[in-house]
C-alpha positions as MATLAB code, in Angstrom:
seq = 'XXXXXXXXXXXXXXXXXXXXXXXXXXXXXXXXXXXXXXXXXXXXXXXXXXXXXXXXXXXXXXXXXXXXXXXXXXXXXXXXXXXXXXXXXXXXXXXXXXXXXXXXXXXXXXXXXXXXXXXXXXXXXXXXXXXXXXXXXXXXXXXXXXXXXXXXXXXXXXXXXXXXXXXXXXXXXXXX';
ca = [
       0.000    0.000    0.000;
       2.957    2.405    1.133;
       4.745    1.530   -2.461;
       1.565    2.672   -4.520;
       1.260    5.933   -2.385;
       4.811    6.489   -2.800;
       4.827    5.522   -7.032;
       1.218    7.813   -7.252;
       3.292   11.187   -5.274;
       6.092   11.039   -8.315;
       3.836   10.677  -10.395;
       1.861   13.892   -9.681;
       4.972   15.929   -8.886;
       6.164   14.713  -12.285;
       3.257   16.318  -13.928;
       3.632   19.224  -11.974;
       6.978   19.998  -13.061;
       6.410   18.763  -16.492;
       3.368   21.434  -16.235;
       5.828   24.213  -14.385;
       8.225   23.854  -17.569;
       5.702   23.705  -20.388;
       4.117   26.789  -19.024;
       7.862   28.578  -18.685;
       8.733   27.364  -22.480;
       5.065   28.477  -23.477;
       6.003   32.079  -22.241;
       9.843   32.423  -23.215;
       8.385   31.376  -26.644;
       5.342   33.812  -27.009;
       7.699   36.821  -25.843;
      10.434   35.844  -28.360;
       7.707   35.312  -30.866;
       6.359   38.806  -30.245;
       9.441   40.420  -30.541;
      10.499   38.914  -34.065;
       6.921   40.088  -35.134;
       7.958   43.563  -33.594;
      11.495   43.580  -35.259;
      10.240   42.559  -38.602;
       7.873   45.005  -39.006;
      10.005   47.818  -38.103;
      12.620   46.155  -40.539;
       9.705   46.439  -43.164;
       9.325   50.016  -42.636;
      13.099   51.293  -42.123;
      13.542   49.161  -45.444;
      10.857   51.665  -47.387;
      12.004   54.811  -45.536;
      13.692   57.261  -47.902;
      14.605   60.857  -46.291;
      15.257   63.485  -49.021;
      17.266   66.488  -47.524;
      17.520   70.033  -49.030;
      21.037   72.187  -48.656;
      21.466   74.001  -45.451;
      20.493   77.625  -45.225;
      22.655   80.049  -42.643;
      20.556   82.325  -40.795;
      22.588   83.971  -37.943;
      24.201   81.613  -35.129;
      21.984   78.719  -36.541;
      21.605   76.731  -39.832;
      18.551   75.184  -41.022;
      17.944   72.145  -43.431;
      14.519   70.502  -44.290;
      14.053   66.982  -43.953;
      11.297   64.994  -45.413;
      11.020   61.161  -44.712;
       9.027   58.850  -47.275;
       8.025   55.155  -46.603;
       6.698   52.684  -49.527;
       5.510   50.449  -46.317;
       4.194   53.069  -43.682;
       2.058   55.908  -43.940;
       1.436   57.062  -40.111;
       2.733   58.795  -37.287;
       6.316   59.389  -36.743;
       8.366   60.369  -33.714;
      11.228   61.927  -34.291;
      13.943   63.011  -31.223;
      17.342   64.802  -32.428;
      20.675   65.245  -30.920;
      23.204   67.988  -31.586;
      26.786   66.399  -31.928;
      30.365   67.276  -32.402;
      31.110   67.313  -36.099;
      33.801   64.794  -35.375;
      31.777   62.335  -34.950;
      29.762   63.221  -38.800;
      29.120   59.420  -39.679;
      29.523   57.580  -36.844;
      27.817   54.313  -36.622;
      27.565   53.853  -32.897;
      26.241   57.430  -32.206;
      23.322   57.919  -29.878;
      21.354   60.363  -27.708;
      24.231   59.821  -25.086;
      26.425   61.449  -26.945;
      24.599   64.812  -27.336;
      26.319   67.702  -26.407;
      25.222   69.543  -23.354;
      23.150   72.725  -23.619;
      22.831   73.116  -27.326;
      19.508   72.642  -28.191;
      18.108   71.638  -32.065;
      14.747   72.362  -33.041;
      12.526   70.825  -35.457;
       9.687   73.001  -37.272;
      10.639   75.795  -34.450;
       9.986   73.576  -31.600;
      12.196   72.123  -28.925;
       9.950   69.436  -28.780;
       8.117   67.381  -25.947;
      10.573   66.625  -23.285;
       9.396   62.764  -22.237;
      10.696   60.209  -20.658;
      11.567   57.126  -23.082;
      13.405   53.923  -23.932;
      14.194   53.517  -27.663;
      15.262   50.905  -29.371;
      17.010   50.012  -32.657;
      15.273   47.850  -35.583;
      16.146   44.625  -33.852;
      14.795   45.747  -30.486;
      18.307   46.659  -28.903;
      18.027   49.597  -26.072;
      19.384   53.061  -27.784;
      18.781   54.861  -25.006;
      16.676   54.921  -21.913;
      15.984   58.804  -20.218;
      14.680   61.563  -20.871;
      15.086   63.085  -24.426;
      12.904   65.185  -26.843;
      10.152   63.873  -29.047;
       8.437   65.405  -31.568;
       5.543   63.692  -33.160;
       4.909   64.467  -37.420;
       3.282   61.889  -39.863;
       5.364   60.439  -42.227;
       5.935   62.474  -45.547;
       5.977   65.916  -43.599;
       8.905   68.383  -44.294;
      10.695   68.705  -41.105;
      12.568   71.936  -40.691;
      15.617   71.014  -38.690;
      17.571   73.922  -36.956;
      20.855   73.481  -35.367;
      23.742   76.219  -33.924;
      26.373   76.607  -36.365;
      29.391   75.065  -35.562;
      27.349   71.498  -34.389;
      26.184   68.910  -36.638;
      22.698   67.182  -35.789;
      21.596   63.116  -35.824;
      17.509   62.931  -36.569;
      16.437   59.779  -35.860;
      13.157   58.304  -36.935;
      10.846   55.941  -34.699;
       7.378   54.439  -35.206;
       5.343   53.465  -32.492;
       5.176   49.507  -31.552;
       3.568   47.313  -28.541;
       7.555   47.304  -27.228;
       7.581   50.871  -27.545;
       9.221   53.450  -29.620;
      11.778   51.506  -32.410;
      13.740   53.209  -34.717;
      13.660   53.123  -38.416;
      15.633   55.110  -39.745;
      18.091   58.469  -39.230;
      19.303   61.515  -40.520;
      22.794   63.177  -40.575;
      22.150   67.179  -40.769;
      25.373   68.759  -41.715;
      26.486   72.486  -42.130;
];
């Protein structure tokens, strides 16, 4: 009698755990699911964004340039946040809005945006950056007037909204 109590208590604690992990795999996979859903679409977008630029125009201590981003496979809202950066760093494939230098400010369409509180990610849903930095919101297709002091160059970048968050799709360089 002992030996069949005994045999029936592995039994059930053998479906619990077999339960335990199936529920564990069952999450892990519909969160890494999610995310390639996530990353592919924002892949799909950045891949049909094309940002025409215009020359820059001097005007004073500042410099202007108008941006205008165009997507074959999106036609929504856009957030956009920009950075003002030493022009050492013009090209720079590991810039981001930690690099920004302090106290100049760039504006976009004469604002200095919405100051919020953000994580951003890249394309395949890596952190960019995680604080506080300035968002502007536009729809896509919409000239963007981009001012910056003179003697700074300026990184646009270019996010669409997702379940994760803000993801970026794309980015400008705005050079004097």
């Amino acid at each position: 009698m002992e030996n069949s109590v005994s045999v029936f208590m592995i039994l059930v604690a053998t479906l619990i755990i077999g339960l335990i992990i199936f529920a564990l795999a069952s999450t892990y996979s519909a969160v890494v699911t999610g995310n390639a859903s996530i990353s592919s679409y924002a892949s799909s977008v950045a891949q049909g964004l094309y940002i025409s630029t215009t020359c820059p125009v001097v005007s004073g201590n500042t410099y202007s340039i108008v941006i205008v981003p165009s997507d074959f496979n999106y036609n929504g809202t856009i957030y956009l946040t920009a950075i003002a950066v030493n022009p050492s760093l013009y090209g720079s494939n590991v810039i981001s809005p930690y690099q920004a230098c302090p106290g100049v400010n760039v504006q976009i369409n004469g604002s200095s945006g919405k100051v919020e509180n953000v994580i951003l990610y890249t394309t395949c849903l890596k952190k960019l950056y995680c604080g506080e930095a300035q968002i502007w919101e536009s729809t896509i297709g919409s000239p963007q007037i981009v001012t910056v002091p003179k003697c700074h160059d300026a990184v646009v970048w270019i996010f669409i909204q997702t379940q994760k968050g803000l993801v970026e799709v794309g980015y400008a360089w705005v050079k004097e």
